[in-house]
N, C-alpha and C positions, 0 to 999 in steps of 0.2 A: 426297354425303358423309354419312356415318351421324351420326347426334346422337351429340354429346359428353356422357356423363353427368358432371359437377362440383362437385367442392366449392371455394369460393372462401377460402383463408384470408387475412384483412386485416386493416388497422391503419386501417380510413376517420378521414381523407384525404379530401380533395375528388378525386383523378384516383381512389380506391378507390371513391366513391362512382360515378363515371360508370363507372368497370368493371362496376360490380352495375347500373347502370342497361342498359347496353350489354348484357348476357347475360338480364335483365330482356326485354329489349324482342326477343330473339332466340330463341323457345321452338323454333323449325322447326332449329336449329340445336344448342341449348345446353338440356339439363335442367339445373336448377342445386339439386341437392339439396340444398345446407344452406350455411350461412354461418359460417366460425368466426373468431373475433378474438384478437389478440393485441397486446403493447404493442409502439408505434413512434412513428408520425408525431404521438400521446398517447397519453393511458395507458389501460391496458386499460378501464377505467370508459366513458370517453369514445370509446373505438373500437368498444366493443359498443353502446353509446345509437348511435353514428351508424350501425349495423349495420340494428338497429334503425329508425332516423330514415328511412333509403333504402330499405326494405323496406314502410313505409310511404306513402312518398312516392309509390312503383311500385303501391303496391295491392297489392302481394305476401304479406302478411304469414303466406301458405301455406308461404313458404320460413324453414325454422326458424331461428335466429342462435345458435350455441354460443359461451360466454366461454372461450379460451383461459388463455395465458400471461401473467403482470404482468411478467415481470422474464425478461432471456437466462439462458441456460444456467449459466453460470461468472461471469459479473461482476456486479456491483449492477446493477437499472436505470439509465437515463440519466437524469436530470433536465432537462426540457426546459420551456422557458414555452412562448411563441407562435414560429409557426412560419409558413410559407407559407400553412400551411390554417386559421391562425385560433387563438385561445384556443381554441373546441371542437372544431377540426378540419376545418367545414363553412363556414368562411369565415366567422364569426359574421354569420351572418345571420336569426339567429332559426327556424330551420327545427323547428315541430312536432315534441314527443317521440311516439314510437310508443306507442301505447295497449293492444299486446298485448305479451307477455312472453316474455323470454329463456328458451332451455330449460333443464333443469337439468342435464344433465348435462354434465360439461367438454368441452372440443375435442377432446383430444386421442383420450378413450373415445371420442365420436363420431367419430371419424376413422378409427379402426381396426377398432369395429362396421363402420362399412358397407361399407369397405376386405374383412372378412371374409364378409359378408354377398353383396358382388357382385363376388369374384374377378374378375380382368381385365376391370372394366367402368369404374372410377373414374380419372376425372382428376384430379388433384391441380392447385391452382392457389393458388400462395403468393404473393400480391403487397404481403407484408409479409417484417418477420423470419419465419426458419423455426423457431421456435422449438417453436410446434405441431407442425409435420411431424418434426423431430427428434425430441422427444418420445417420436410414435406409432411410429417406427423403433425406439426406444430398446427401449419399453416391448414391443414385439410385433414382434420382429425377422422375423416371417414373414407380414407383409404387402407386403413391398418386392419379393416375388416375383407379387405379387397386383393391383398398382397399375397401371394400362395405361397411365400416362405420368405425369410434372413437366412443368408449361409455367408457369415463374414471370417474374418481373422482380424482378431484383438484380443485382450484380456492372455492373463492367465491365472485359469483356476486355480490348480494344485498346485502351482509351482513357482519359485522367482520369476519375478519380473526383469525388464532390462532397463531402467531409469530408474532414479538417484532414489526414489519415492516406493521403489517395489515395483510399478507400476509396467505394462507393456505400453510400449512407444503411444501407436496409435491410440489408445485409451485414454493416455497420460495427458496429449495433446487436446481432446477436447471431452473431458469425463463428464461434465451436463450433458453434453452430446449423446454419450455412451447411457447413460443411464434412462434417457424418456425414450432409447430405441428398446433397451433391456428389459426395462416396464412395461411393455405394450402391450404385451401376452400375442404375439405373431410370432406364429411356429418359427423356431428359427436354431441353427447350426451352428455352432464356435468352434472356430478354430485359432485355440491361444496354441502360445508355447508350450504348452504341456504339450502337443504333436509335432509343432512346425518345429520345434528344435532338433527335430528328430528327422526332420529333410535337408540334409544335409551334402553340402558338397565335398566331395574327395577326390583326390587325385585319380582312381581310379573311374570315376567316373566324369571326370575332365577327359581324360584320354577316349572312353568311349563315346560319349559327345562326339570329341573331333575326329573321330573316322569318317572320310569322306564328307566333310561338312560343307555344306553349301554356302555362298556367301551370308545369305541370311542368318545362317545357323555361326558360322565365325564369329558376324555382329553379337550376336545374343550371348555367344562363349565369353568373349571377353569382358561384356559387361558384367557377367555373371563373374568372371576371374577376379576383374575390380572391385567387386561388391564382395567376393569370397573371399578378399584379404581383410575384409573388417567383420564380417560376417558370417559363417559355412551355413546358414540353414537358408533354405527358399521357403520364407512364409507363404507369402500371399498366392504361388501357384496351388497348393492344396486347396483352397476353396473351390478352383475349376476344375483339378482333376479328381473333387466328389459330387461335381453336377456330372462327368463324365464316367465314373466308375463308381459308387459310394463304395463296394466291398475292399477297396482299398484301406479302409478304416474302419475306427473302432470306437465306441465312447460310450459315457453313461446320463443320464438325465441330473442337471440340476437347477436350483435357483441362484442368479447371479447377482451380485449386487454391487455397487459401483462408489467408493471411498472419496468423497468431496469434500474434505477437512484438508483447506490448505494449510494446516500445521502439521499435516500427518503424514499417513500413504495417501497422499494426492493421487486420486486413477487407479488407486490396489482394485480389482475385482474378488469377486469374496464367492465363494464358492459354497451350497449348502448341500447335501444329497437329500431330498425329502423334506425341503424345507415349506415355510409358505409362499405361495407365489406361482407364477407360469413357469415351469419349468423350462428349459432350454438345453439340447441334446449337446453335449461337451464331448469334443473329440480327443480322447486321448492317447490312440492306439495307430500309427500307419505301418505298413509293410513299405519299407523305403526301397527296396529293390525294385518292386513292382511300381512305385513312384514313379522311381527315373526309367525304369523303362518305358511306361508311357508317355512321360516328358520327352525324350529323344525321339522314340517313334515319332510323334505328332508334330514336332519342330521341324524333322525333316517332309513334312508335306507340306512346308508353306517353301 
């Protein structure tokens, strides 16, 4: 399989941080050209520093981190204290600030420079709001012809959502956003809840994690520990370990559509099989053993 060239746009998150660890630790698979942030899971401030903080941790600090979006499209930001992933996101566990620096220009320029730059070579990889990618559509509508795929995590097709609305976080957070990336008709990948619930932390594979774990891999455990008292599934690393493996999963083709009735399911994704529209491949199927074992494996080579 050819290397995936990538950009990863995120809201780190502790499961956003083991995604950037996980494509980190996977270069025979994953170039991962740049890193862009955007508000979610905290705010834009705090999701660039942990952008930063895990580019660090990895030794990376080759891979540049661009600051996105503060606020969706159409609504105010959300207000949010603490969360699954902590006051700072990383499960407050004191994790070292990165000692080199953000770049300057915004996400969303960078996203459609390099989108211009290497015609049909770029992945796009949103594991936050699509607020950036919207954006870069917006602003430069003739990249969307240029993009060699979407493979994100949001939405859930077939299945509950996890806010008050039905809706999945990320979705919920900025759904204009979600809808003109969903509309584009650019090949692209979902990975809602109907799969990511189904990666899943257990005790038993706590325990094989920390055999022998190196310090990097301790760091990573306990954010994940922290993150796994409010949450047991690790969303956002399936999107990188099906640029790295896809036969790991499973799904069927549908048309997505995105609920912007704020009286209603604000951010529900609608799910059609055969409907009209660009279809978009819906994953609904992983082998979670073979998950984590590439999860573990690849951690411990960073």
């Amino acid at each position: 399989m050819a290397k995936s060239k990538i950009i990863i746009d995120c809201d780190p998150g502790v499961d956003d941080a083991i995604a950037l660890l996980l494509a980190f630790a996977s270069p025979d698979e994953i170039e991962l050209v740049g890193i862009t942030t955007v508000i979610g899971n905290v705010s834009l401030p705090l999701t660039t520093r942990n952008a930063l903080r895990v580019t660090a941790m990895a030794n990376r600090q080759d891979v540049p981190v661009y600051a996105g979006c503060s606020r969706p499209i159409v609504l105010p930001r959300v207000q949010r204290g603490a969360s699954v992933h902590g006051t700072d996101g990383l499960g407050d566990l004191g994790v070292p600030d990165a000692t080199h620096p953000i770049q300057g220009q915004h996400a969303v320029d960078f996203i459609i420079d390099t989108i211009l730059r290497e015609p049909g070579e770029i992945t796009l990889c949103p594991i936050g709001p699509m607020t950036n990618i919207a954006l870069a559509l917006i602003k430069e509508p003739s990249i969307a012809a240029k993009i060699k795929q979407i493979v994100f995590m949001g939405g859930a097709a077939f299945s509950p959502g996890n806010t008050a609305t039905d809706a999945e976080f990320n979705i919920w957070i900025d759904p204009h956003a979600a809808q003109v990336v969903l509309s584009s008709g650019i090949p692209m990948t979902m990975f809602g809840l109907d799969v990511t619930r189904h990666a899943t932390l257990t005790k038993a594979r706590f325990e094989e994690l920390e055999r022998d774990a190196s310090p990097l891999m301790k760091t990573a455990i306990a954010m994940m520990r922290y993150y796994g008292s409010g949450d047991a599934s690790l969303h956002d690393p399936c999107v990188t370990a099906f640029l790295i493996d896809p036969t790991l999963f499973e799904g069927v083709d549908a048309v997505i559509d995105v609920d912007l009735d704020q009286s209603g399911a604000y951010g529900r994704t609608c799910a059609v099989e055969n409907g009209n529209g660009s279809p978009i491949h819906v994953i609904t199927e992983v082998d979670d053993e073979r998950l984590f074992r590439l999860i573990d494996r690849r951690l411990r080579l960073l």
